[in-house]
C-alpha positions in Angstrom: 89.9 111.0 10.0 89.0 107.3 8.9 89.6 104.9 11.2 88.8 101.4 10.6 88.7 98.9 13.6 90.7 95.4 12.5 90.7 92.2 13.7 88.6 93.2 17.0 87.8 90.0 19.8 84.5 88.7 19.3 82.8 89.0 23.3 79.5 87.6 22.2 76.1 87.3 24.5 73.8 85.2 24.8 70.3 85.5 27.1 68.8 82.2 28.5 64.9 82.8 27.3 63.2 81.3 30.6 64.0 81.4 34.2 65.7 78.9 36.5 63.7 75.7 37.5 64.2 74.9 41.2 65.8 71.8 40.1 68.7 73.8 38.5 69.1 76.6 41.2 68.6 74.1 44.2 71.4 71.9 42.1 74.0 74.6 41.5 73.4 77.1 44.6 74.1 73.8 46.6 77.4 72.0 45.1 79.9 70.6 47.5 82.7 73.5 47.2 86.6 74.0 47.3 89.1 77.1 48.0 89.6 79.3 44.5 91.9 82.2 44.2 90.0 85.0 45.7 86.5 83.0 45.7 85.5 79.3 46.1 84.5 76.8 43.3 82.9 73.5 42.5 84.5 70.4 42.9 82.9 69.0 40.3 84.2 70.1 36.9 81.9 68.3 34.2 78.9 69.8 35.8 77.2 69.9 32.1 77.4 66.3 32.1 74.9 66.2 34.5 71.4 65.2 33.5 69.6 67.8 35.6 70.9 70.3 33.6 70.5 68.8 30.2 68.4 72.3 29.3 71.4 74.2 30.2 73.2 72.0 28.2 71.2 72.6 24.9 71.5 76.1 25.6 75.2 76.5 26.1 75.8 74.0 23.1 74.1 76.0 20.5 74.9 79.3 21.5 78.7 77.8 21.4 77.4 76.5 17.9 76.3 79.7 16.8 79.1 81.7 18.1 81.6 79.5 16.5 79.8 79.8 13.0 79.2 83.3 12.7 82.8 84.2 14.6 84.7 81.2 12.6 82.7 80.3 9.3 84.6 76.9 9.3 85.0 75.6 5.8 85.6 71.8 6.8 83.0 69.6 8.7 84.7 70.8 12.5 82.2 72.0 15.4 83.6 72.8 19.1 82.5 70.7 22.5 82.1 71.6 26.0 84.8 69.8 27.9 84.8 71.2 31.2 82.3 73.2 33.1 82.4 74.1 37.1 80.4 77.0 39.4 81.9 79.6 40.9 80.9 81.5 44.2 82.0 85.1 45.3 80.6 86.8 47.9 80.2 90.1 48.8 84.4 91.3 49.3 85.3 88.3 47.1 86.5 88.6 43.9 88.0 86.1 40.8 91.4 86.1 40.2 93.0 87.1 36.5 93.5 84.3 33.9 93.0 82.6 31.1 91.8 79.4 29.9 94.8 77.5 28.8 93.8 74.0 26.4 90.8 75.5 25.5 89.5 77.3 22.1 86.8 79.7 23.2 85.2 79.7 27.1 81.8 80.8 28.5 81.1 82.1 31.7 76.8 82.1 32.3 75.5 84.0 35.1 73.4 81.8 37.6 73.2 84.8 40.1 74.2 88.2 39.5 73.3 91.9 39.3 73.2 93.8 36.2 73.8 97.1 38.4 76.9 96.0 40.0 78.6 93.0 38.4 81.6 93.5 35.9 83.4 91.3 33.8 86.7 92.8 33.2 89.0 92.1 29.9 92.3 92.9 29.5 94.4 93.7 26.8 97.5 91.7 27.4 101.3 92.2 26.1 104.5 93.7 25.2 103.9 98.0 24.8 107.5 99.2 23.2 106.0 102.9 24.3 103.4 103.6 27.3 102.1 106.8 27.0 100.0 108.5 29.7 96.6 109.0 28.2 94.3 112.0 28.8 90.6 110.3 27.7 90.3 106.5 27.2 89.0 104.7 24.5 88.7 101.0 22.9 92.3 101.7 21.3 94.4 103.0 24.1 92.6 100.9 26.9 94.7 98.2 28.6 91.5 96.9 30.2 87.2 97.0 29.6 84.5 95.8 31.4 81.2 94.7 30.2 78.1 94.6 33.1 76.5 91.0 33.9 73.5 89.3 34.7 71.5 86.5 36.2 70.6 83.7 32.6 73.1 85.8 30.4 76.0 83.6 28.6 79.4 85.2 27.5 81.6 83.7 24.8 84.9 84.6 23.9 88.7 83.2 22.8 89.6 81.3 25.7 93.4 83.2 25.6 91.1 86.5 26.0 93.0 87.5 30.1 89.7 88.5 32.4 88.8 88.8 36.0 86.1 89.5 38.6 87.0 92.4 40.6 85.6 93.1 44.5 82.0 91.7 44.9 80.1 94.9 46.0 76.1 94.7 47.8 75.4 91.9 49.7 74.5 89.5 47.2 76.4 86.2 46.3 77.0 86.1 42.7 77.2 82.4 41.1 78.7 81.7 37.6 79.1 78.9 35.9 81.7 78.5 33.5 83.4 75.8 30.5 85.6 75.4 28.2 85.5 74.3 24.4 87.9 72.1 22.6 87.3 71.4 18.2 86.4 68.1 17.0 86.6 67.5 13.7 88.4 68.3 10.5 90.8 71.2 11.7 93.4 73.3 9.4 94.1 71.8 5.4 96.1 68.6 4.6 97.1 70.1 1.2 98.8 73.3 3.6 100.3 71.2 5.9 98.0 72.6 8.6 95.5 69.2 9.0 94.4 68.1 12.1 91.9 65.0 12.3 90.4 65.4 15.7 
């Protein structure tokens, strides 16, 4: 058997090169917080507007860059921008609820604290199944969910429609994430199409 694996969703990631200063972990651990579903988050949501985290910032915008050119290949001038970006806390019994990123073209979530050992990001595959079949050994075909293991200075990109979740924190560690969203600017679809979009 051939089998050829078509139009998979790019879950790219990324790896901060340096550790934390204090002036990032002291700014982020220590954010003035409100309820989430099934954690708490910031109450700020343009965090990477903030000039102590301008380094952050260069980071997240070209790794977005470089995601978006080797995922996309764009033919017109058009580039994506961070538009919002918030924290999110979960500890230990906490989790993050299932969703998506509606009015937002592809999202990142970077790990501020977490361990490798025990923290998940979990995808899911979402949609209408005509037939449901019980299935003996799972694989990246018959899967309705995967998750991918997470740590502390590691970014994750991926289509903001992609469903995902945080299940049950386990240890008795908090784990911090900060996450954005991405909206184009630029020349978008063809004018000669009928597909043009000046943003």
């Amino acid at each position: 058997m051939i089998t050829h694996n078509l139009f998979p969703t790019p879950v790219s990631f990324f790896e901060l090169d340096r550790e934390f200063s204090e002036e990032e972990t002291n700014f982020l651990l220590n954010l003035e917080q409100k309820p989430n579903d099934g954690n708490t988050t910031s109450k700020e949501r343009h965090l990477l507007d903030d000039p102590k985290l301008a380094s952050l910032r260069e980071f997240m915008d070209a790794s977005v860059a470089s995601y978006f050119k080797e995922i996309y290949s764009p033919k017109n001038e058009v580039s994506l921008r961070i538009t919002q970006s918030w924290v999110n806390y979960t500890k230990p019994g906490q989790w993050h609820h299932k969703h998506a990123h509606p009015n937002s073209f592809i999202s990142g979530v970077f790990y501020i604290k977490a361990n490798k050992e025990t923290d998940r990001l979990h995808f899911f595959k979402d949609g209408y199944q005509q037939i449901k079949l019980p299935v003996d050994q799972f694989n990246l075909y018959n899967s309705e969910s995967w998750w991918l293991p997470v740590g502390a200075g590691e970014l994750i990109l991926f289509p903001s429609s992609f469903t995902h979740m945080v299940e049950a924190v386990k240890g008795e560690d908090l784990r911090v994430s900060m996450s954005f969203n991405t909206f184009p600017v630029g020349y978008v679809g063809d004018d000669d199409t009928l597909t043009g979009l000046h943003l």
